[in-house]
DSSP file (Angstrom, degrees, kcal/mol; ACC not computed):
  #  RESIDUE AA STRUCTURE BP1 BP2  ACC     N-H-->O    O-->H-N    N-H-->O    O-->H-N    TCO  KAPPA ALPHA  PHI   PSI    X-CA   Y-CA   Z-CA
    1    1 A X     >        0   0    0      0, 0.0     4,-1.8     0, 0.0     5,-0.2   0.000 360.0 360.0 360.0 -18.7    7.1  -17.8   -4.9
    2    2 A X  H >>  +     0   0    0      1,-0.2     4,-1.7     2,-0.2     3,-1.6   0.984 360.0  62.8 -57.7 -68.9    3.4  -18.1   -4.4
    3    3 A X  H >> S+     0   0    0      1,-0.2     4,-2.1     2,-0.2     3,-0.6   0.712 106.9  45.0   9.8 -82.6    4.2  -18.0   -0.7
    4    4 A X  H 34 S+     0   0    0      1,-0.3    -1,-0.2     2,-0.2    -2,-0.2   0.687 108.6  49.1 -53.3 -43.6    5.7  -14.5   -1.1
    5    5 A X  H XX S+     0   0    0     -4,-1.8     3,-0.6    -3,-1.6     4,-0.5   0.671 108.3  55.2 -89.3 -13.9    3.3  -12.8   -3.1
    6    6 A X  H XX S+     0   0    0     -4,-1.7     3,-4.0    -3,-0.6     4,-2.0   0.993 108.9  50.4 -47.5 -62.0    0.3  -14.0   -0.7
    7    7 A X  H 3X S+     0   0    0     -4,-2.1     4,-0.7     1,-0.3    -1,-0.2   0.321 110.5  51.1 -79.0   9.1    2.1  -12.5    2.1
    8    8 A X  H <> S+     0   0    0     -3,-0.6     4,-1.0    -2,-0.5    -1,-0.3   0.577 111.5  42.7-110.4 -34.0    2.4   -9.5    0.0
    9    9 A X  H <X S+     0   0    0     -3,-4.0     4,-0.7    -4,-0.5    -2,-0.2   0.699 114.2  58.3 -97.8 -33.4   -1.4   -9.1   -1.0
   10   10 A X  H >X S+     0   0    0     -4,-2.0     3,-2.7     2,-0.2     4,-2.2   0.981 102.1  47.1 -73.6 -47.0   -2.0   -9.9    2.5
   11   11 A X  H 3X S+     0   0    0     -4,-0.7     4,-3.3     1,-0.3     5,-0.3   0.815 108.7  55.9 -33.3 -45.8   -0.1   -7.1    4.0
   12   12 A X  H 3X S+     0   0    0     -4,-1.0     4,-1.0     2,-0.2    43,-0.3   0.743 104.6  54.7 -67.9 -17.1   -1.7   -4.8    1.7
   13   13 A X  H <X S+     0   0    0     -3,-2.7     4,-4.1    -4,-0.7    39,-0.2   0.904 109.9  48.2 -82.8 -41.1   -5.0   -6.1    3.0
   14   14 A X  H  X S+     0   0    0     -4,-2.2     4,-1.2     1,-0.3    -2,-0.2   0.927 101.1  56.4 -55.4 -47.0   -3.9   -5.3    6.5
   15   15 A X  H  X S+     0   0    0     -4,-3.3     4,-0.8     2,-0.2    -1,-0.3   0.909 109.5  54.6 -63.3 -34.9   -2.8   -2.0    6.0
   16   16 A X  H >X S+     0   0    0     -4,-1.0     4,-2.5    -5,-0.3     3,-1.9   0.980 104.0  52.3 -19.0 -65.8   -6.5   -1.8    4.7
   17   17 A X  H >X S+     0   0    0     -4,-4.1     3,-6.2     1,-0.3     4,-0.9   0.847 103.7  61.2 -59.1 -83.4   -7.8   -3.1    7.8
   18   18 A X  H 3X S+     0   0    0     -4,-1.2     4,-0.8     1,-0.3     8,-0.6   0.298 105.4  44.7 -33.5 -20.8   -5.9   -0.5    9.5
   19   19 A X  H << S+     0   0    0     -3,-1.9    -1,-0.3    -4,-0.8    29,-0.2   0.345 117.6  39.8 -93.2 -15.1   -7.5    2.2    7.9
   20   20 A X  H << S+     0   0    0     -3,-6.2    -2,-0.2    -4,-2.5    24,-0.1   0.635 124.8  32.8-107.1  -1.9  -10.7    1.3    8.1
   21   21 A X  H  < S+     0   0    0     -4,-0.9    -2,-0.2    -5,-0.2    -3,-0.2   0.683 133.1  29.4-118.0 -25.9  -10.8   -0.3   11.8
   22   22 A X    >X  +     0   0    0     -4,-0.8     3,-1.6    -5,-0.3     4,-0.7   0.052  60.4 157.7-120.1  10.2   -8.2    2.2   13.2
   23   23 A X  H 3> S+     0   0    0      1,-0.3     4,-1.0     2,-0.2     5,-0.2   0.614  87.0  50.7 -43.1 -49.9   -8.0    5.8   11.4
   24   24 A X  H >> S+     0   0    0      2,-0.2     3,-5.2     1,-0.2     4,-1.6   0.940 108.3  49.7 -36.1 -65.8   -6.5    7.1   14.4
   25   25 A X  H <> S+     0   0    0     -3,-1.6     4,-1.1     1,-0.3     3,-0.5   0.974 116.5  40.8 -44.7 -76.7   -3.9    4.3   14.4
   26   26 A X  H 3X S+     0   0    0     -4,-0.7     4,-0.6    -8,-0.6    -1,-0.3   0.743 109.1  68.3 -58.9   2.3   -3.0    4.9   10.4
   27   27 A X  H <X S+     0   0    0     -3,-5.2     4,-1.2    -4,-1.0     5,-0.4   0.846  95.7  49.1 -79.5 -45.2   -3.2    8.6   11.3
   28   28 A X  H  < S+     0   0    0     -4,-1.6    -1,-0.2    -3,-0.5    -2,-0.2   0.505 115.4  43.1 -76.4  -3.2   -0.3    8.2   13.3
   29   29 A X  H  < S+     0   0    0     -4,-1.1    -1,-0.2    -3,-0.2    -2,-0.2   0.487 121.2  40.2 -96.9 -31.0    1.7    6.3   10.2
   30   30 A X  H  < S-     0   0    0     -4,-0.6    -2,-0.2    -3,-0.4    -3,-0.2   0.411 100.9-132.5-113.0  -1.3    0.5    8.7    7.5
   31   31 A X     <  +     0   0    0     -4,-1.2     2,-0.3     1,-0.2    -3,-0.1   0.757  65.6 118.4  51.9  18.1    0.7   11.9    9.4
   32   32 A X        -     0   0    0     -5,-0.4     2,-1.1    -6,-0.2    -1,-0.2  -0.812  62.7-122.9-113.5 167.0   -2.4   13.0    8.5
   33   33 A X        -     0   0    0     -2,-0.3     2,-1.3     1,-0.1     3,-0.3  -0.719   5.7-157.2-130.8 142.3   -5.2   13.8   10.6
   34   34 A X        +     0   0    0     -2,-1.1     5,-0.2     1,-0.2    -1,-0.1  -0.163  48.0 142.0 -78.1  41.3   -8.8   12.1   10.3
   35   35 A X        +     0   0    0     -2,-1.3     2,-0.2     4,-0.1    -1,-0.2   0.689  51.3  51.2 -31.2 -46.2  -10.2   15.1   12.2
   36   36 A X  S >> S-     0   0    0     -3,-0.3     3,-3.3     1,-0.0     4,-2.1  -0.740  91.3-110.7-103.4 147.5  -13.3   15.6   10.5
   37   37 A X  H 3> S+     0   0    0      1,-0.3     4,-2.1    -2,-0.2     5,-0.1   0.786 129.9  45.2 -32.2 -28.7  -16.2   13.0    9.7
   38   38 A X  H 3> S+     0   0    0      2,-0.2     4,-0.7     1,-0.2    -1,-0.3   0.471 116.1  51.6-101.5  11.9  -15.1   13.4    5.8
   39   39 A X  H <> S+     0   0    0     -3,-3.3     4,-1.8    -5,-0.2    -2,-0.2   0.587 109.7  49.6 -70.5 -37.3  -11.3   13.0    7.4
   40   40 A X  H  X S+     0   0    0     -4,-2.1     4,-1.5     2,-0.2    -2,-0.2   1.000 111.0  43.9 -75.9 -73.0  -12.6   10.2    8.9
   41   41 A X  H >X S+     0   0    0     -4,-2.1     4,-1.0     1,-0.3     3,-0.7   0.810 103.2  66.5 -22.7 -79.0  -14.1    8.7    5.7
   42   42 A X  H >X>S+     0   0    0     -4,-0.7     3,-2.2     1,-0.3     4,-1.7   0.897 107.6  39.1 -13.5 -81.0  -11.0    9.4    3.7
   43   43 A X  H 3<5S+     0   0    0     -4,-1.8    -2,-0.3     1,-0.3    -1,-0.3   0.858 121.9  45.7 -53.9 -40.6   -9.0    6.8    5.9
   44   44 A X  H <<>S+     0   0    0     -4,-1.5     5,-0.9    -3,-0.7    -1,-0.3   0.447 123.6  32.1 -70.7 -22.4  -11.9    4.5    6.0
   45   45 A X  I <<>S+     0   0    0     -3,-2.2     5,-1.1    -4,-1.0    -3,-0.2   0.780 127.2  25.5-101.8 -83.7  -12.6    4.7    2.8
   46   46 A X  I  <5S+     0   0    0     -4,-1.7     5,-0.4    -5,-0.2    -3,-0.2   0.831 138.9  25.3 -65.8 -46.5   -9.6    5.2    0.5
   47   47 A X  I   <S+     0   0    0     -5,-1.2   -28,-0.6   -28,-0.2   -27,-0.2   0.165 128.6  70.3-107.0  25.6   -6.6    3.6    2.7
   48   48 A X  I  >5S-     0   0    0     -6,-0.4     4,-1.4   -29,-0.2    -3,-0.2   0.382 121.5 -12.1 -83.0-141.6   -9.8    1.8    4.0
   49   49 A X  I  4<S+     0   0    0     -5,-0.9     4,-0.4     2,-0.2     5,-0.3   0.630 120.9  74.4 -45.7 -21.4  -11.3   -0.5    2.0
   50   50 A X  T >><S+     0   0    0     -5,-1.1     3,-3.1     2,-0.2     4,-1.5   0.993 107.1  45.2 -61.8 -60.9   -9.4    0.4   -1.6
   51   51 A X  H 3> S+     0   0    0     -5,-0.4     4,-1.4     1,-0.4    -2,-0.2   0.719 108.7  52.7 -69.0 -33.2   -6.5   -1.4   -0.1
   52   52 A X  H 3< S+     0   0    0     -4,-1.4    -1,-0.4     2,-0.3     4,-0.2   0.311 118.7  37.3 -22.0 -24.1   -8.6   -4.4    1.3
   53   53 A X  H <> S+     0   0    0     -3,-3.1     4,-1.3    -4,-0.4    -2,-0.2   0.447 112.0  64.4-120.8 -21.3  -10.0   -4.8   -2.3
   54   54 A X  H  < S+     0   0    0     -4,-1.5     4,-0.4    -5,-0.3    -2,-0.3   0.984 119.1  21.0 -75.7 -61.3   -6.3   -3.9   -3.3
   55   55 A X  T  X S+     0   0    0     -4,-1.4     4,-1.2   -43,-0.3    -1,-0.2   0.582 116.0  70.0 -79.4 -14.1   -5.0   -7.2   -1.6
   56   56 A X  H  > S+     0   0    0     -4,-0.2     4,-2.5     2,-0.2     5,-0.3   0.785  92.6  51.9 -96.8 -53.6   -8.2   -9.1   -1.6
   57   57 A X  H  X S+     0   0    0     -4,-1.3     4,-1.4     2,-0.2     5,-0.3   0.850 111.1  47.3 -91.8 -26.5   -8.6   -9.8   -5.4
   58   58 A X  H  >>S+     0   0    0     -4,-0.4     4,-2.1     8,-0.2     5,-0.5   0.992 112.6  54.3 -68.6 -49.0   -4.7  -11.4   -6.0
   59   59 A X  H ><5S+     0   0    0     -4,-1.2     3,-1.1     2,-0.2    -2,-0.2   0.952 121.1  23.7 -59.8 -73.2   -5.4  -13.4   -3.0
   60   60 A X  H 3<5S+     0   0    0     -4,-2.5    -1,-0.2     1,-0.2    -3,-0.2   0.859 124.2  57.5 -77.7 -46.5   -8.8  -15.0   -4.2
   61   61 A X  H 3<5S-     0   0    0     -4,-1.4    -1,-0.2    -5,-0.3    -2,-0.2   0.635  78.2-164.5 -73.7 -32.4   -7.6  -14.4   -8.2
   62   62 A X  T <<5 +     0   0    0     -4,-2.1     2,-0.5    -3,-1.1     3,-0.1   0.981  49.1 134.7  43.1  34.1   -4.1  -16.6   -7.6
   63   63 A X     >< -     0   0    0     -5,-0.5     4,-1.6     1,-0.2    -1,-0.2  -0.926  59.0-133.2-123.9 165.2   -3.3  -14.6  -11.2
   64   64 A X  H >> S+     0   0    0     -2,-0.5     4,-3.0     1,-0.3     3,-0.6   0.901 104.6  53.6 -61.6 -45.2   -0.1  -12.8  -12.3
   65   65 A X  H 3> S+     0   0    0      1,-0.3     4,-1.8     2,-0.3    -1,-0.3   0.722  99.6  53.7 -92.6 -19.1   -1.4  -10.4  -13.3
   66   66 A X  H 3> S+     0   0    0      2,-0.2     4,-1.1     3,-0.1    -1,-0.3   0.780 113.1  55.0 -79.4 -28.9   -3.6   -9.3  -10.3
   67   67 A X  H XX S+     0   0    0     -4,-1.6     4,-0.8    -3,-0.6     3,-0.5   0.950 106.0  46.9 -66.6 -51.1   -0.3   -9.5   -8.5
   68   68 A X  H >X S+     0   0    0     -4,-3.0     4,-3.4     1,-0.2     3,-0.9   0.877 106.0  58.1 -37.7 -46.5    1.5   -7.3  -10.7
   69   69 A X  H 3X S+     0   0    0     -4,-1.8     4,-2.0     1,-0.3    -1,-0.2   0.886 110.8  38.9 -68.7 -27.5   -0.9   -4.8  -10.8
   70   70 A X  H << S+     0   0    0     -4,-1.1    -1,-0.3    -3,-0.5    -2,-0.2   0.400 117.7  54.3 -87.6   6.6   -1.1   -4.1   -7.0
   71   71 A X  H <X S+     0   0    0     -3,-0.9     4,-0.6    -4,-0.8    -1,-0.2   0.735 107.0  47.4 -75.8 -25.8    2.8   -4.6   -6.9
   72   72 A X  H >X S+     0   0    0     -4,-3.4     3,-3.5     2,-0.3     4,-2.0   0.988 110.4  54.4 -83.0 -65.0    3.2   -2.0   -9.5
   73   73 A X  H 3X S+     0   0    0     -4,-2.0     4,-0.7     1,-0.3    -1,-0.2   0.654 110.2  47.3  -2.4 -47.7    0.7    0.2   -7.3
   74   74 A X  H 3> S+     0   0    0     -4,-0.2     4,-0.7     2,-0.2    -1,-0.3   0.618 115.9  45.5 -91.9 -20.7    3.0   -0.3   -4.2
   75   75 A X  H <X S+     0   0    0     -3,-3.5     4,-0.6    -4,-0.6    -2,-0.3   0.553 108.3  53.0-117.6  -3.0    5.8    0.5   -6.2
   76   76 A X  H  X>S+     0   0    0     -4,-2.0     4,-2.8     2,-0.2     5,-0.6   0.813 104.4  56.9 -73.2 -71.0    4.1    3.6   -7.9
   77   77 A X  H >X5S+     0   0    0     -4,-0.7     4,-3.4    -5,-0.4     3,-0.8   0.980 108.7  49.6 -37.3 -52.6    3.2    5.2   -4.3
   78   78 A X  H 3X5S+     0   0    0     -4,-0.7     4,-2.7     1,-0.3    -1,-0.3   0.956 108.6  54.1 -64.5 -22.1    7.1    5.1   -3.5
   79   79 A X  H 3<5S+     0   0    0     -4,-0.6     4,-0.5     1,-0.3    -1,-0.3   0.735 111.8  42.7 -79.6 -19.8    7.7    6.7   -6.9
   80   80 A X  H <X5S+     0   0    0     -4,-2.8     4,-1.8    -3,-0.8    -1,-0.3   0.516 113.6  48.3 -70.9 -32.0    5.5    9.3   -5.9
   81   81 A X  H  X<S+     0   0    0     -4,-3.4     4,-3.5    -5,-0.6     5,-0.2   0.959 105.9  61.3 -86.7 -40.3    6.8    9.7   -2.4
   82   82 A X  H  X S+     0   0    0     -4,-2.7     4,-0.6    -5,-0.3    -1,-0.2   0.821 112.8  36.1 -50.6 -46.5   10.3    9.7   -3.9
   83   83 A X  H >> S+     0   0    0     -4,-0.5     4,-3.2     2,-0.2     3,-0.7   0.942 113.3  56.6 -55.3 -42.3    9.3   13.0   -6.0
   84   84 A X  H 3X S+     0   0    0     -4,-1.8     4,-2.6     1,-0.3     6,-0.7   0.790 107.2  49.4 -70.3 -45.5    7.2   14.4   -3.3
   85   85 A X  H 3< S+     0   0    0     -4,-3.5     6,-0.4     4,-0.2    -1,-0.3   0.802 114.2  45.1 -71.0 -16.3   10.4   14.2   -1.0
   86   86 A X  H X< S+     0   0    0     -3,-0.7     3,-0.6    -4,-0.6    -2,-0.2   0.838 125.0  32.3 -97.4 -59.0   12.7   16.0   -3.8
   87   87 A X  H 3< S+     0   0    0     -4,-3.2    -3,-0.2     1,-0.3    -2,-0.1   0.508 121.3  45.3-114.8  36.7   10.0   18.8   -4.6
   88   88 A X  T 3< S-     0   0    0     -4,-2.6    -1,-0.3    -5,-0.1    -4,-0.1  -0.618 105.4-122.8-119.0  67.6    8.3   19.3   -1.4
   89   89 A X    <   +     0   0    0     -3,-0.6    -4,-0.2     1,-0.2    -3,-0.2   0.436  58.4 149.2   6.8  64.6   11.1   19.4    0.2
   90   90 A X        +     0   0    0     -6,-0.7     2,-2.1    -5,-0.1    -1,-0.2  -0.096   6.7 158.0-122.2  29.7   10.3   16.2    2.8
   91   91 A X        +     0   0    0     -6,-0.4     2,-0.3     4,-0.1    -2,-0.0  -0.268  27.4 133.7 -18.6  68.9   13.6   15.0    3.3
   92   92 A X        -     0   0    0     -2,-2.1     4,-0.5     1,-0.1    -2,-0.1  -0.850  69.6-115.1-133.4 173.1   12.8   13.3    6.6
   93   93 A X  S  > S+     0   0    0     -2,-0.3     4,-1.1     2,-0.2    -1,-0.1   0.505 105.5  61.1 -74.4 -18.6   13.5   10.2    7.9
   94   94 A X  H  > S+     0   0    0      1,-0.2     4,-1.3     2,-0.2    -1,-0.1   0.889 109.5  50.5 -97.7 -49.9    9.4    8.7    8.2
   95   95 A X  H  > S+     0   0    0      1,-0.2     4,-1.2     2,-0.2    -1,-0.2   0.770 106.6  46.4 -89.0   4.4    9.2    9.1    4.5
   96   96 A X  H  > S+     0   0    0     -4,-0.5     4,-2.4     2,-0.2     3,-0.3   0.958 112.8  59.1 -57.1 -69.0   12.5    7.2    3.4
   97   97 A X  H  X S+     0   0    0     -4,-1.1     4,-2.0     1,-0.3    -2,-0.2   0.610 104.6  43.0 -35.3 -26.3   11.1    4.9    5.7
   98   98 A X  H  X S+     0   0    0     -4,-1.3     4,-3.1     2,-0.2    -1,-0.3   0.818 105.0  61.3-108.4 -46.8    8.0    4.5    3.8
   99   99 A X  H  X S+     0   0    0     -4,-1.2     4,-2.0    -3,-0.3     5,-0.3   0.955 111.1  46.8 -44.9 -43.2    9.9    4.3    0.3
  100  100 A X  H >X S+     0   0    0     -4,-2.4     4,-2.3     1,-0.2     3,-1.0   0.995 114.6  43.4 -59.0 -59.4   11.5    1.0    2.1
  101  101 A X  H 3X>S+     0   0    0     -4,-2.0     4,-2.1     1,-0.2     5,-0.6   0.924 119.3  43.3 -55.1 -52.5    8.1   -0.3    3.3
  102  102 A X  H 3<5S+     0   0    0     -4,-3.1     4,-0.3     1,-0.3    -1,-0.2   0.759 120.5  43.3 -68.6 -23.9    6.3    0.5   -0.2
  103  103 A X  H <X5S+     0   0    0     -4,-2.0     4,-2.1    -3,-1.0    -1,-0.3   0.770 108.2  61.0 -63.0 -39.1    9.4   -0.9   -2.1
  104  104 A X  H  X5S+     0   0    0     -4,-2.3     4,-1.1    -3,-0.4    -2,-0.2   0.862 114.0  27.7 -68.1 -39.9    9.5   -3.6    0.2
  105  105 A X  H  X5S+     0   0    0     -4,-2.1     4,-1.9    -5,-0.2     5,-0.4   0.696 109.0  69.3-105.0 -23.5    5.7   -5.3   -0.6
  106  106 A X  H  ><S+     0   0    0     -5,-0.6     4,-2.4    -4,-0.3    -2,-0.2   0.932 114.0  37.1 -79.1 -31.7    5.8   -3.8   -4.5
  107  107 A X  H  X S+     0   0    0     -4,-2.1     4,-1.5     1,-0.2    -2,-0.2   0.902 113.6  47.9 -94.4  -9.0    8.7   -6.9   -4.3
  108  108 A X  H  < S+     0   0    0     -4,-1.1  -100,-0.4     2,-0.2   -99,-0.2   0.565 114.4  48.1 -86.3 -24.6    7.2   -9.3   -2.2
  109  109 A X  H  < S+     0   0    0     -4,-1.9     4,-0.2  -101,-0.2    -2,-0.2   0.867 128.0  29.9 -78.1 -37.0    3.8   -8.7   -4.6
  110  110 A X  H >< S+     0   0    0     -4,-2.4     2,-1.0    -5,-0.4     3,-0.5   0.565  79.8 115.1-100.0   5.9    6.5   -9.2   -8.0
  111  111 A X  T 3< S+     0   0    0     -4,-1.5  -107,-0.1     1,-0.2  -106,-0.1  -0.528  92.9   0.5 -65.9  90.1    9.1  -11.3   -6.9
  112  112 A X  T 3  S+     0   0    0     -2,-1.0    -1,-0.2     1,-0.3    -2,-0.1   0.238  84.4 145.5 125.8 -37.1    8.5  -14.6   -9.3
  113  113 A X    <   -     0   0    0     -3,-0.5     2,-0.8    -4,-0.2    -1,-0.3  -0.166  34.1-164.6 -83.5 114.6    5.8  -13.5  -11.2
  114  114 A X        +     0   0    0      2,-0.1     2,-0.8    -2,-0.0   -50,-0.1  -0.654  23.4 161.5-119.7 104.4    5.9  -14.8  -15.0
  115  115 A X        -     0   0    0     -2,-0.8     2,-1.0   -51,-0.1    -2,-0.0  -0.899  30.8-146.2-106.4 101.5    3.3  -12.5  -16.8
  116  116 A X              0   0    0     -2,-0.8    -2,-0.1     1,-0.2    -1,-0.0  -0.656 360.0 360.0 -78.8 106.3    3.9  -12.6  -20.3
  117  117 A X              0   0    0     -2,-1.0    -1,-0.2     0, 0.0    -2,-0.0   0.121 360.0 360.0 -93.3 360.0    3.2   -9.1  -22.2
């Protein structure tokens, strides 16, 4: 299971990298646009480097508990997108699509994981 939840922490590091080496590029995934220098900074910054740090410290940490917390993270965003589509009205297809992906690594970060609370 270790396997699974690297490749989980790693993904989350890439989608980092995308936001900090690419802002156009994750502009075109998040539908927002890095117009402005502090636009710019936003992607570079926040779906920059946060997420890089996000995947970064489970990876080097090998603990449960570092995994959990950025799985619960990925699975928090979809729980958010899931409202956001119900009272902003955003039925659309990219952000169903985005519930999958963010569902998709919040189980590939918890699948295994035996964290005793």
């Amino acid at each position: 299971m270790d396997l699974i939840n690297n490749i989980g922490a790693i993904i989350t590091m890439l989608m980092g990298c995308l936001g900090l080496f690419f802002p156009k590029k994750a502009s075109a995934l998040t539908g927002l646009s890095p117009v402005t220098p502090a636009g710019r900074a936003e992607f570079r910054g926040t779906l920059g480097v946060t997420f890089v740090f996000l995947g970064l410290v489970p990876l080097v940490t090998q603990n449960d508990i570092t995994f959990l917390t950025v799985g619960l993270c990925w699975l928090g965003a979809a729980i958010g997108r899931v409202i956001s589509i119900f009272l902003d009205h955003g039925n659309q297809a990219k952000n169903w699509i985005a519930v999958g992906f963010e569902c998709a690594i919040a189980a590939l970060l918890l699948v295994g994981l035996s964290v005793g609370v």
